[in-house]
C-alpha positions as CSV (number, residue, x, y, z in Angstrom):
1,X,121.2,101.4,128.2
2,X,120.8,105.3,127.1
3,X,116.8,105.5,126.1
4,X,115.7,107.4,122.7
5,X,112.5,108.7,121.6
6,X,111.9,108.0,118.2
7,X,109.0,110.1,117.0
8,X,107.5,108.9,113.8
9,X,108.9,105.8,114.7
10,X,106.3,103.6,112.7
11,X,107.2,105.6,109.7
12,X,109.6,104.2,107.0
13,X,112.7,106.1,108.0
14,X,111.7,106.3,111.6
15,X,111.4,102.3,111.6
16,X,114.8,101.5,110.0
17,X,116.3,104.1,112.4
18,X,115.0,102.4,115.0
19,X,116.4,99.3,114.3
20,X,120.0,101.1,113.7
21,X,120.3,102.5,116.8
22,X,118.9,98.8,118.7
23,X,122.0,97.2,116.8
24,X,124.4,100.1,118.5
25,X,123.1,99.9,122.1
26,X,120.6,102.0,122.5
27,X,117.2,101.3,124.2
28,X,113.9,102.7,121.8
29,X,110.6,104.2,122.3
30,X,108.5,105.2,119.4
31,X,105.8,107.9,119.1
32,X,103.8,107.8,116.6
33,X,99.7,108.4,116.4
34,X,99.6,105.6,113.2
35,X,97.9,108.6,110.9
36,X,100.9,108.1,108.7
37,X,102.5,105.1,110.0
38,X,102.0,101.6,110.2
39,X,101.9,98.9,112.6
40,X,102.8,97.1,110.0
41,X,106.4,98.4,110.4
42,X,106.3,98.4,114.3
43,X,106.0,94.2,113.4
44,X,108.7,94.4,110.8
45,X,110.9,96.0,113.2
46,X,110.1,92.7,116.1
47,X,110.9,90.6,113.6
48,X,114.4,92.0,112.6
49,X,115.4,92.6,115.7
50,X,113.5,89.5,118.0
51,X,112.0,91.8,120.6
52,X,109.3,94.3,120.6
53,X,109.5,98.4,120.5
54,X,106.6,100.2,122.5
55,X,105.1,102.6,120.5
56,X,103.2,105.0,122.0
57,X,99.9,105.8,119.6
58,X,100.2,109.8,120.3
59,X,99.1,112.9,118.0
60,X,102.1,115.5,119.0
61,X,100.2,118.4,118.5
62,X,98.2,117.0,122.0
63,X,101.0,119.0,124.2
64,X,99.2,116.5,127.6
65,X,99.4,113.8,125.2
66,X,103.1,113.9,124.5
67,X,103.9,114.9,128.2
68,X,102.7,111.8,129.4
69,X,105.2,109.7,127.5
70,X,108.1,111.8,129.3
71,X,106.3,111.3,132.6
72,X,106.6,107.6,132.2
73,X,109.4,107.6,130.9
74,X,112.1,110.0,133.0
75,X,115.2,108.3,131.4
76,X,114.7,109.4,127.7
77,X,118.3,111.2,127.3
78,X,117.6,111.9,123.5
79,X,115.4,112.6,120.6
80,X,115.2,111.9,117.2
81,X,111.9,114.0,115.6
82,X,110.8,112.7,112.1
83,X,106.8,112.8,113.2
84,X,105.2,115.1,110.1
85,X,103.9,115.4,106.9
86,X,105.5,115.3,103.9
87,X,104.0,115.0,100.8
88,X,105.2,118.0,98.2
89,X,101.9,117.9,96.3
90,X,99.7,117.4,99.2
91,X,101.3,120.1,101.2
92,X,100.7,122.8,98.0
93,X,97.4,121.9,98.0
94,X,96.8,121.9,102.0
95,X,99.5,124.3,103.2
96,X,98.0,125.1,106.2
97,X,97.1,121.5,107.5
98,X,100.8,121.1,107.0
99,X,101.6,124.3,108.8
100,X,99.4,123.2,111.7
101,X,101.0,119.5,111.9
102,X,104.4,119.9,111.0
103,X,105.2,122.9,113.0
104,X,102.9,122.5,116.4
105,X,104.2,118.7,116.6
106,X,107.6,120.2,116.5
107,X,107.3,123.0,119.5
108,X,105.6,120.4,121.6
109,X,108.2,118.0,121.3
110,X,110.6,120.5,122.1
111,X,108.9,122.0,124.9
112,X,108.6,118.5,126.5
113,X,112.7,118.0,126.1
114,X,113.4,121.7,127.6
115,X,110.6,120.2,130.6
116,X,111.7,116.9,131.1
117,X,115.6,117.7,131.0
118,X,116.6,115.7,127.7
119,X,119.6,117.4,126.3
120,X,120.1,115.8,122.7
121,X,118.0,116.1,119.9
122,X,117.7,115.4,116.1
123,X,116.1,117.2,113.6
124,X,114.7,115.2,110.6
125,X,115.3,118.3,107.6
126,X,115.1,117.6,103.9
127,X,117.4,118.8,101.3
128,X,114.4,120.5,99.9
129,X,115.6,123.8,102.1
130,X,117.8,124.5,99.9
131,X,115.2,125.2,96.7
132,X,116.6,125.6,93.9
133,X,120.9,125.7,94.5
134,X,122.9,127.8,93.1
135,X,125.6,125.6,93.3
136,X,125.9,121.8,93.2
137,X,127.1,119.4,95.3
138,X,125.2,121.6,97.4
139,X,126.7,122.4,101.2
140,X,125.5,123.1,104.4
141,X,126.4,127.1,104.3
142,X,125.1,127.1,101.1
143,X,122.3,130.0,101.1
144,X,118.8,129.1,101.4
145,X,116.5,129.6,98.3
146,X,112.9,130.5,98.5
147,X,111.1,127.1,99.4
148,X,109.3,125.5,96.4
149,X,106.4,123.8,98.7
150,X,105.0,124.6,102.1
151,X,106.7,121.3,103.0
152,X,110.2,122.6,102.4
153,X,108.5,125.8,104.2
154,X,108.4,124.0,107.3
155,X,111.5,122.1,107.5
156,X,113.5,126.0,107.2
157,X,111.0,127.4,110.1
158,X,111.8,123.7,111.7
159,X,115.1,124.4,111.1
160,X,115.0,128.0,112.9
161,X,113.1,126.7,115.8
162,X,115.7,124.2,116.7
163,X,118.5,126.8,116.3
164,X,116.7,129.7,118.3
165,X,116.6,127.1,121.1
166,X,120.3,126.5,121.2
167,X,120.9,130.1,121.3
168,X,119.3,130.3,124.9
169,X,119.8,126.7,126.2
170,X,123.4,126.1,126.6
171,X,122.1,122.8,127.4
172,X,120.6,122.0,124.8
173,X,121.9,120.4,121.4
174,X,120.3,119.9,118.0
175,X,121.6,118.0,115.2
176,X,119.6,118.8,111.7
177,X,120.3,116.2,109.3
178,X,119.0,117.4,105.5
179,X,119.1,114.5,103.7
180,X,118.2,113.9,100.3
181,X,116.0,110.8,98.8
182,X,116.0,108.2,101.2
183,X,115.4,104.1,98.8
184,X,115.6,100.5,99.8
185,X,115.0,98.8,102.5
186,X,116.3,96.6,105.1
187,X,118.5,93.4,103.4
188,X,116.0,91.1,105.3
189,X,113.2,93.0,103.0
190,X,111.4,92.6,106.5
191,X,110.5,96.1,106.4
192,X,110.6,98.5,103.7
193,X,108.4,101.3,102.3
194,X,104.7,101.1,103.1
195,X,102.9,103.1,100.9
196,X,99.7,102.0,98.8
197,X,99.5,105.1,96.5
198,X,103.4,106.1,97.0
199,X,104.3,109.6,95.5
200,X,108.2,108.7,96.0
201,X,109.5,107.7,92.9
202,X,111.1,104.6,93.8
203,X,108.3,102.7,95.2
204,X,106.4,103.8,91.9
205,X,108.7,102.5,90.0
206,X,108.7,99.2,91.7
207,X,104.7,99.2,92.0
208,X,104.8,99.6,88.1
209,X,107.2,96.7,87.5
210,X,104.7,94.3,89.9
211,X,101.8,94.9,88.4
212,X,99.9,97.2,90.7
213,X,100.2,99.6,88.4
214,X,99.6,99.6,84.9
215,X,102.4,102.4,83.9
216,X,104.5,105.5,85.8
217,X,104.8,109.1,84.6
218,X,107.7,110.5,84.6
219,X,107.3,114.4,85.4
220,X,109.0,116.3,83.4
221,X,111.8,115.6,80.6
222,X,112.2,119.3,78.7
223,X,114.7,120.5,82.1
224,X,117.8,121.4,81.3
225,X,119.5,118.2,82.9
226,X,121.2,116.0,80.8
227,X,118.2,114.1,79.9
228,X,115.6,116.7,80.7
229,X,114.4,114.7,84.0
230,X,114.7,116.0,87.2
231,X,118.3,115.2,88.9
232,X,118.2,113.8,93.0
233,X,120.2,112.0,94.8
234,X,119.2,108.7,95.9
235,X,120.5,107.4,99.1
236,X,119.6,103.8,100.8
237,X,117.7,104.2,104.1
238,X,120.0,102.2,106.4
239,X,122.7,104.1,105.4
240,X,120.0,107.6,106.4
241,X,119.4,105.2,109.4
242,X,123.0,105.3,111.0
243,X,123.6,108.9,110.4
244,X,120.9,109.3,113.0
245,X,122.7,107.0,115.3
246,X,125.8,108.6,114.9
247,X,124.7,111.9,115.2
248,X,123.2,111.1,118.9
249,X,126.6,109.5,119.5
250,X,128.4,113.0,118.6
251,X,126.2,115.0,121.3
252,X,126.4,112.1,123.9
253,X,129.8,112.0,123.6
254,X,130.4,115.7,123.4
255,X,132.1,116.1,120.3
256,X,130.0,118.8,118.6
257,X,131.7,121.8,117.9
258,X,128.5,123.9,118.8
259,X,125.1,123.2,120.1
260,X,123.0,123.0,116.7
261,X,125.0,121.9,113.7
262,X,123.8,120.9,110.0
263,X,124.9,118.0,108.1
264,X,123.8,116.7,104.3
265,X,122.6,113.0,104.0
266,X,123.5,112.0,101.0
267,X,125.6,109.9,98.7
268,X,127.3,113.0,96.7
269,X,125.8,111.7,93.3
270,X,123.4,113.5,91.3
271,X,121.0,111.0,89.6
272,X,118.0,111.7,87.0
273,X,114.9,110.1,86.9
274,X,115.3,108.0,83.7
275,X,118.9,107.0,85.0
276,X,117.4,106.0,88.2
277,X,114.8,103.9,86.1
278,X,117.5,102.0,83.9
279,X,119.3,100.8,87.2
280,X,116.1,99.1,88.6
281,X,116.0,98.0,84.5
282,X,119.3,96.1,84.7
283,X,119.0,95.1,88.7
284,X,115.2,93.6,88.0
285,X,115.2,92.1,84.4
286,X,112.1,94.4,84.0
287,X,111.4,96.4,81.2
288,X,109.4,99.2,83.1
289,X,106.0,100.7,81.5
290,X,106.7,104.4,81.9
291,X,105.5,107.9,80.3
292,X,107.1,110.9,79.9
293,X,104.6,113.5,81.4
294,X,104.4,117.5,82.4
295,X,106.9,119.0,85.3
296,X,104.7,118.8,88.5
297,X,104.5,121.9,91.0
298,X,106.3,122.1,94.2
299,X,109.5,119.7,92.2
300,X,113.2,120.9,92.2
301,X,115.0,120.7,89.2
302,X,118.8,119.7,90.4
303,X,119.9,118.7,93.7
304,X,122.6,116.7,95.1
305,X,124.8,116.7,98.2
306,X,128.3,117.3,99.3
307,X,128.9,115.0,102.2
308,X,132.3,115.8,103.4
309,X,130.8,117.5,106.9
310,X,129.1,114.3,108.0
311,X,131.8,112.1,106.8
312,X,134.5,114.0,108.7
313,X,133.0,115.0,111.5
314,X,130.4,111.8,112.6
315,X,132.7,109.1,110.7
316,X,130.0,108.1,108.2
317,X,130.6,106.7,105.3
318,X,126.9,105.2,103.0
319,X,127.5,101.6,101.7
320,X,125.1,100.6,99.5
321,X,125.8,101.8,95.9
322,X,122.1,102.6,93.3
323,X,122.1,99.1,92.2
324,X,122.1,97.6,95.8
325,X,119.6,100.4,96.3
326,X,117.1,99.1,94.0
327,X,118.2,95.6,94.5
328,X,116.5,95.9,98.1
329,X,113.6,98.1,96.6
330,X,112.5,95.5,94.5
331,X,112.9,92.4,96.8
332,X,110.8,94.5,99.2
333,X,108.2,95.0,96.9
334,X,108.3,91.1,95.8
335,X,108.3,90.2,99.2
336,X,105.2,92.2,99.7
337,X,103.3,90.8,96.7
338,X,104.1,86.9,98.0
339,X,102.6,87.8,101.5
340,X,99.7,89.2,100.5
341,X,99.3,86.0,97.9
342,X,99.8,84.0,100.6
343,X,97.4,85.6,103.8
344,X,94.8,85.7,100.5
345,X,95.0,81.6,100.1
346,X,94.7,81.4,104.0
């Protein structure tokens, strides 16, 4: 079976990627130094899939580190890179810790392809390059705006690292999938989101409905949406998941049309905040404690995607709609409350 590094791999999209591309073939490793991640979702993943996923517990800014997992592991023909940072709030507050992570992680794992002869790799990007669009559904050419955090910052200079590589490797491919807000989690609710203090906005909301918190701000309502709450578009993580997949299928197989291309991850719906909350309303039967609070820095006001690129060109097509979305969402966080009820009896 082909082999594929999955940095990040203990990570929430990392581990539902993971267990996309073991259902399509592919034999997994995982990198990921547990800072972020969780074991927790290394165990989820041997569960859903009845057989374990070595993860190797590196820091990718340790250049010796990293190389070691390429020594022992010669046959790794691709990479999927989603090892970094990425809180908004956290990375205005600490731009250069994000800087320093997000970015020396990166070069390392690329200087260990370019060394150890692996040809494919995939970029984990955000939509948040694109700032503030002047144009929605925003596509791929679609100009770049000035970054609203230092973690969009470093997904454009990620985004120029990969593709200043190409330029000089003809070997070398690079796939950099932007996608917008990953939700949900695996329909066996076996692994999900693992956040205590989430800042994402689903597992707030569904952390709010449980009880583990006592109410959820909504930041911002006085944009000009059609609400006044910020607009995103919401996407289910297995559907994110098998983009991957299918992106390191288009390189293997040689069907790129050049050696680093750009696709949008998303479902091609724009969705506000107090829209997204009514769905989990009418999919839970909860009525959710929520305020209506101030904008919060580093937050886009509109953003959705035009899919058509990935659609055409990888044959991907998402399948779960908002309310199977937050269907998921909710069992996950129910199935979390019940396990920790029951290790708490024991």
């Amino acid at each position: 079976m082909k082999k594929i590094l999955v940095t990040g791999g203990c990570g929430y999209i990392g581990g539902h990627t993971i267990v996309d591309l073991v259902n399509n073939g592919f034999d997994v490793i995982s990198i990921d130094d547990l800072s972020r991640g969780s074991l927790r979702m290394n165990n989820g993943i041997e569960k859903v899939l009845g057989k374990p996923i070595k993860n190797y517990r590196v820091n990718l800014c340790n250049l010796e580190d990293a190389q070691a997992v390429f020594i022992e592991n010669p046959d790794i023909i691709g990479i999927i890179h989603f090892a970094a940072f990425k809180s908004v709030p956290e990375s205005v507050e600490q731009p250069l810790r994000y800087y320093r992570n997000n970015i020396d992680s990166l070069v390392n794992i690329l200087q260990c392809a370019k060394e150890y002869g692996v040809r494919h790799f995939v970029f984990s990007s955000s939509c948040s390059v694109y700032g503030n669009a002047k144009q929605l559904p925003v596509e791929e050419t679609a100009p770049l705006q000035e970054p609203e955090s230092p973690y969009a910052r470093t997904k454009q200079m990620g985004e120029d690292i990969c593709r200043d590589i190409t330029r000089v490797d003809r070997d070398f491919n690079a796939m950099l999938l932007r996608y917008f807000n990953p939700v949900g989690a695996h329909d066996s609710v076996l692994i999900g989101e693992l956040q205590e203090k989430p800042e994402n906005l689903v597992p707030v909301i569904t952390q709010t409905a449980i009880g583990k918190r006592k109410e959820m701000h909504v930041f911002g309502y006085d944009y000009e949406t059609r609400d006044g709450s910020c607009v995103r578009d919401y996407i289910h993580v297995m559907d994110i998941a098998n983009a991957h997949t299918r992106a390191l299928q288009y390189m293997i197989e040689g069907r790129n049309r050049e050696r680093c291309e750009v696709f949008n991850l998303g479902t091609g719906n724009g969705v506000t905040v107090l829209e997204l909350i009514k769905a989990f309303e009418e999919v839970s039967g909860q009525k959710l404690n929520y305020q209506l609070g101030d904008r919060r820095p580093g937050d886009v006001i509109e953003v959705y995607a035009n899919n058509n690129k990935a659609r055409a060109l990888l044959g991907w097509e998402t399948k779960y709609n908002l309310h199977q979305m937050m269907d998921t969402a909710w069992r996950w966080e129910q199935a979390q409350k019940a396990e920790a009820e029951r290790i708490q009896l024991n």
